[in-house]
C-alpha positions as CSV (number, residue, x, y, z in Angstrom):
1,X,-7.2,-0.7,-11.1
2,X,-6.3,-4.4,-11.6
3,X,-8.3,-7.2,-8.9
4,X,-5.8,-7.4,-6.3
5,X,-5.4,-3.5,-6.6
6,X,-9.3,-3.1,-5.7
7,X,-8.8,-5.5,-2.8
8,X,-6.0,-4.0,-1.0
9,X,-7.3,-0.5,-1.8
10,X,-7.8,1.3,1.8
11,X,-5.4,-0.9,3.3
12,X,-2.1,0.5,4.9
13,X,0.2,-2.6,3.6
14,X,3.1,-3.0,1.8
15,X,3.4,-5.7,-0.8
16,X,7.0,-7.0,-0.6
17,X,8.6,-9.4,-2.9
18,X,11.0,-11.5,-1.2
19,X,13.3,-14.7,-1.9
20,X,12.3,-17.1,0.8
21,X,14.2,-20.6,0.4
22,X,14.9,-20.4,-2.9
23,X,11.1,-19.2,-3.6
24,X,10.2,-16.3,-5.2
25,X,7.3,-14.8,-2.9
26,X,5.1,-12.2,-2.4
27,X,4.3,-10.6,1.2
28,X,1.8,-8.2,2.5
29,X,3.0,-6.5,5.5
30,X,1.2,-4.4,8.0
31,X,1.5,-3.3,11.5
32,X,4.2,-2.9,14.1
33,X,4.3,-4.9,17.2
34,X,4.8,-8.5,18.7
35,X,4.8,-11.0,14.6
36,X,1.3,-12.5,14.3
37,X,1.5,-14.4,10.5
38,X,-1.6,-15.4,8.4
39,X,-1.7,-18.3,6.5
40,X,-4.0,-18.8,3.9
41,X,-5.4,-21.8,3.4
42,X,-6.0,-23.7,-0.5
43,X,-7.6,-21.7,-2.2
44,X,-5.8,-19.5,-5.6
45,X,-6.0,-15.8,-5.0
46,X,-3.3,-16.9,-2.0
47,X,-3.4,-14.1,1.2
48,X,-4.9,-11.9,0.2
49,X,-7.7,-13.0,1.2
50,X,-7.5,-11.8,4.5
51,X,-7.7,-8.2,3.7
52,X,-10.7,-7.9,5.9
53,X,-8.6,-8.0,8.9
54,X,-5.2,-6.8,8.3
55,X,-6.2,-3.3,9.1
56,X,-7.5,-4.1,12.9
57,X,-4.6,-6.9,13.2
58,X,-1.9,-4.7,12.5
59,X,-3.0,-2.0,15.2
60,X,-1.3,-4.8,17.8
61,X,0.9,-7.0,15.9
62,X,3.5,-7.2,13.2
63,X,1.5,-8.8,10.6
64,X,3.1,-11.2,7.7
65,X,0.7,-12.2,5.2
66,X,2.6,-14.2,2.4
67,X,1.2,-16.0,-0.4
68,X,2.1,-20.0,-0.3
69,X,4.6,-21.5,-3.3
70,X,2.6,-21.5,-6.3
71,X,-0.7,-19.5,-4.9
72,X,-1.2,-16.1,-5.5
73,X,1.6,-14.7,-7.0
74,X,4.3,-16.6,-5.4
75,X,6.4,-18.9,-7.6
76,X,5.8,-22.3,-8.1
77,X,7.4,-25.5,-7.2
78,X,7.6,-28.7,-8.3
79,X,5.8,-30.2,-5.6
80,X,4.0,-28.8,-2.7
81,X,5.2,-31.5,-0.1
82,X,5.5,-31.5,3.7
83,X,9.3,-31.1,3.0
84,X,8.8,-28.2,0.8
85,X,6.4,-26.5,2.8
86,X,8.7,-26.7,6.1
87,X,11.6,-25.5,4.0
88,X,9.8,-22.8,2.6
89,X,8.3,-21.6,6.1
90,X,11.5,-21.9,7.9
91,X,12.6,-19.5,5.4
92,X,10.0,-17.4,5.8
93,X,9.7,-17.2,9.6
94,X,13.6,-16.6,10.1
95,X,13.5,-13.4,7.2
96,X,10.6,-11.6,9.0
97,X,10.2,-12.3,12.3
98,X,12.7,-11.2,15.0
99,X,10.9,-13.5,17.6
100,X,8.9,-16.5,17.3
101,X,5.4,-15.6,16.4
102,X,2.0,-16.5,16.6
103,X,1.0,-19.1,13.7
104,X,-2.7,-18.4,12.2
105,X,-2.9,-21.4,9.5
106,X,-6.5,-22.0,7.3
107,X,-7.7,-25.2,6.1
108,X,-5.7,-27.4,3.7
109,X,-2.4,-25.1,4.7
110,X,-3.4,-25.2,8.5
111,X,-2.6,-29.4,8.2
112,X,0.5,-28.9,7.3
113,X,1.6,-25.8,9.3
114,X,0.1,-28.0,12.4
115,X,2.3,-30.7,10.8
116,X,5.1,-28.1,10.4
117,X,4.5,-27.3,14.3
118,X,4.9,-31.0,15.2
119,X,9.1,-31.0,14.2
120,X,9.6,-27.2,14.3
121,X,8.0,-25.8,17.4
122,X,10.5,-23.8,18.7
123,X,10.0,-21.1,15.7
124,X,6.2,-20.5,17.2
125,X,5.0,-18.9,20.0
126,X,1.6,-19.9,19.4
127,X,-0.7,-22.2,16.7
128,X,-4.3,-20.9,15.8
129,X,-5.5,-23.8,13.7
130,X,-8.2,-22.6,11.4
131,X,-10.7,-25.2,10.0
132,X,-8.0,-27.2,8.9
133,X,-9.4,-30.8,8.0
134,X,-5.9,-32.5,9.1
135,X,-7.3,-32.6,12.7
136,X,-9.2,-35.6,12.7
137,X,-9.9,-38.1,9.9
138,X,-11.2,-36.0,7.0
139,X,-13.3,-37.7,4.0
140,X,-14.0,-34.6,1.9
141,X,-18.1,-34.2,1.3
142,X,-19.0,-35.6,-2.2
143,X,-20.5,-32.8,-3.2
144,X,-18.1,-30.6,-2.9
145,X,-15.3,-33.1,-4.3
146,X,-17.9,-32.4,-7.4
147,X,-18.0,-28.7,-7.2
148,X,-14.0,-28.4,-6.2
149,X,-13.2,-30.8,-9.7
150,X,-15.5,-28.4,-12.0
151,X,-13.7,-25.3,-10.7
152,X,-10.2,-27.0,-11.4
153,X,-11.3,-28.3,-15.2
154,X,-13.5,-25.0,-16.1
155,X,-13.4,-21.9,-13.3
156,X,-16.5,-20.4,-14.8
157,X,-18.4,-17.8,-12.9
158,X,-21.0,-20.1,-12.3
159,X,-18.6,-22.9,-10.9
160,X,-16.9,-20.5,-8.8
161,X,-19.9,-19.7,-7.1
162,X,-21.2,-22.9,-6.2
163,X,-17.7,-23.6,-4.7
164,X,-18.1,-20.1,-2.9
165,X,-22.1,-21.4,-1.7
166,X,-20.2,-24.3,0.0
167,X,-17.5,-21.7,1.6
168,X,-19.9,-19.2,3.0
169,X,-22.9,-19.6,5.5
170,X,-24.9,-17.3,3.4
171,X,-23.7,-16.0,0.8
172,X,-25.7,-13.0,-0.5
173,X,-25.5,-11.9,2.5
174,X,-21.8,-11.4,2.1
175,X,-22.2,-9.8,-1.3
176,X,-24.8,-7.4,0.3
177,X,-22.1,-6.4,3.2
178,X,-19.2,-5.6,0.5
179,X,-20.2,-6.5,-3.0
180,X,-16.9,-4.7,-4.3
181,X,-14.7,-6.1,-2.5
182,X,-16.5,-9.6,-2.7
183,X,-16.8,-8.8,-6.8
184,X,-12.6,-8.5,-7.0
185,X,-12.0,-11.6,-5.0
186,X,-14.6,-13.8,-6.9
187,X,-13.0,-12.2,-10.1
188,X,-8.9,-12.4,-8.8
189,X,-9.3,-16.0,-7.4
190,X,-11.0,-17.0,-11.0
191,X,-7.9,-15.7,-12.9
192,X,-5.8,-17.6,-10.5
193,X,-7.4,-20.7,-11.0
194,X,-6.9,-20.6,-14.7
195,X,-2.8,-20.7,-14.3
196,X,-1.6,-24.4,-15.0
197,X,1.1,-24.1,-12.1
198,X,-2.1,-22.9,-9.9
199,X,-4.3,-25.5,-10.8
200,X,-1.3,-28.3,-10.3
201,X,-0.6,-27.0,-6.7
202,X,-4.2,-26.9,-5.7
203,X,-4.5,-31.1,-6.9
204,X,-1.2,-31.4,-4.5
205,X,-2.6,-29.3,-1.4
206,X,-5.6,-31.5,-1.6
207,X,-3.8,-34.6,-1.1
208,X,-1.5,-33.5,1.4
209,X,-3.7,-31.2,3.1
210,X,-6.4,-33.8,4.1
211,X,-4.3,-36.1,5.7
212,X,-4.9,-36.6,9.8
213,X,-1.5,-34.7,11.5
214,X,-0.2,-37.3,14.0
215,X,2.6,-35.4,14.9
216,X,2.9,-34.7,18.4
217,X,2.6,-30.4,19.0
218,X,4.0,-28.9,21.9
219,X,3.2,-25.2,21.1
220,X,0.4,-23.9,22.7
221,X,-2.3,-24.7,20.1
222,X,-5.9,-23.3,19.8
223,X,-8.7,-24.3,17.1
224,X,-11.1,-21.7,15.6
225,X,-14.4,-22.5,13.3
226,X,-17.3,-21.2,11.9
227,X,-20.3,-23.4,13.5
228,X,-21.6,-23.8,10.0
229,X,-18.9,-25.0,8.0
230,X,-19.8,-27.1,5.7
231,X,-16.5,-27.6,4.2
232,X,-14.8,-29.2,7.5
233,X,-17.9,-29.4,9.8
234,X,-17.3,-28.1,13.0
235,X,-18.0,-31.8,14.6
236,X,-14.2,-32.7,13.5
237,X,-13.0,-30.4,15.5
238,X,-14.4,-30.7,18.4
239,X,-13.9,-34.3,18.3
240,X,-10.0,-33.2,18.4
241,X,-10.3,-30.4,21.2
242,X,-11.9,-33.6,23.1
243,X,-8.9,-36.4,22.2
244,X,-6.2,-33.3,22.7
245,X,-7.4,-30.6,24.7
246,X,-6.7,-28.0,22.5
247,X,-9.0,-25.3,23.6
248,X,-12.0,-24.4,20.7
249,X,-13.4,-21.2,19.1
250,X,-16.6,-21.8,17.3
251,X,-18.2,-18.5,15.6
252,X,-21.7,-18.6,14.9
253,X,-23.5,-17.9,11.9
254,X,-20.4,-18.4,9.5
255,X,-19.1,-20.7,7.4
256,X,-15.4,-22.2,6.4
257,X,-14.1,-18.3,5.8
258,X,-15.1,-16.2,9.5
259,X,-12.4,-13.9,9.0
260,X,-14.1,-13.2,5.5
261,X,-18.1,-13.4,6.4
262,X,-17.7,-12.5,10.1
263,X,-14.6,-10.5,10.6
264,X,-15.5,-9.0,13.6
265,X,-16.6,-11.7,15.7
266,X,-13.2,-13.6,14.0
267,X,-10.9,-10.4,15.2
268,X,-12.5,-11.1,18.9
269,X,-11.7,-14.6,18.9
270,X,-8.1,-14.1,18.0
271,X,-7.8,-11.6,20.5
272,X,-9.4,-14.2,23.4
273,X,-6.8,-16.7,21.6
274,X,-3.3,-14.6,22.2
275,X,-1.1,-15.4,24.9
């Protein structure tokens, strides 16, 4: 059984292969009910990280799960621009949701689908925005702009898990909970990061995905975080739920990935979250 195999195994999803603006992309679907997609945010393995919570997710919602142009195993583009990306996620929203749905975007993708949100509200019902840095001014922490440049030049094992120290609040603690599971994504996610057309759309979704969104939003907008991220620190965000009112979800004892190291304290947030 191949990495992404091992992560999905359990799972009642379909992995769909559709043609969304043009892109060649890979979905994982799940669930019946009113559309809830997950975003994933920059990171190489794409959506499937979230396979922690699809199960309990899709018991109430219609869940879409795609993997971003040139992440995962979605085709690439030439360049991962606010353009492309809005282009890319009209497409997307319009082929698999027969409503407008609620809009849970991580990190360096959650900028620009708050972004996306600002000009192209009417296709959400609601935006969960998910430690993404765009929500205040972001200056990435030197250490990890040190750790983040050795996984791009040499995605060792050792490199990937100091990026991974930074990600999680503790984690051994995570490998002790699921060390399978934990041992495929570490393993799928280094593969991905070796793939030239990878490793160019990771450079781009750093430099657009860091950039403060100043577009206005008038979707009903809520922020979630782990109260230990070290990755966006949690003091961003509440710095932008202050200046915008957006209401804010903090869960203890996790780090930049909740959904990952906490997933049931993140599965009762996004319950509080839906309206």
């Amino acid at each position: 059984m191949d990495h992404r195999a091992r992560l999905l195994q359990g799972l009642a999803v379909e992995e769909r292969r559709l043609e969304v603006g043009g892109v060649g992309t890979t979905v994982l679907e799940a669930g019946d009910g009113p559309p809830l997609v997950l975003l994933h945010g920059g990171i190489e393995c794409g959506g499937i990280y979230w396979a922690p919570v699809i199960s309990r997710l899709g018991q109430h919602h219609q869940l879409i799960v795609p993997d971003a142009p040139g992440l995962g195993e979605s085709d690439p583009v030439e360049q991962l621009d606010l353009a492309t990306f809005s282009d890319w996620m009209t497409a997307l929203l319009r082929l698999t949701c027969e409503e407008p749905p609620i809009l849970v975007a991580h990190s360096l993708l959650g900028t620009l689908a708050a972004r996306f949100a600002g000009s192209h509200g009417e296709l959400l019902r609601q935006l969960v925005i998910y430690a993404a840095p765009g929500v205040g001014p972001y200056r990435m922490p030197i250490g990890l702009r040190v750790v983040a440049i050795r996984v791009a030049v040499h995605p060792s094992e050792p490199n990937m898990e100091r990026f991974e120290r930074w990600a999680f609040a503790d984690l051994d603690r995570v490998r002790r909970q699921n060390p399978d599971w934990i041992d495929a994504f570490t393993t799928y996610t280094r593969g991905r990061a070796r793939v030239p057309h990878v490793k160019r759309t990771m450079r781009q979704l750093v430099a657009t995905g860091t950039k403060q969104v100043r577009e206005r939003i008038d979707v009903p907008t809520t922020m979630v975080w782990g109260a230990q991220d070290r990755i966006v620190p949690v003091d961003l965000a509440k710095a932008a739920s202050a200046r915008l009112g957006w209401p804010l979800q903090v869960i203890d004892d996790a780090g930049h990935v909740p959904h990952i190291e906490q997933p049931d304290a993140f599965l009762e947030v996004i319950t509080r979250t839906r309206s």
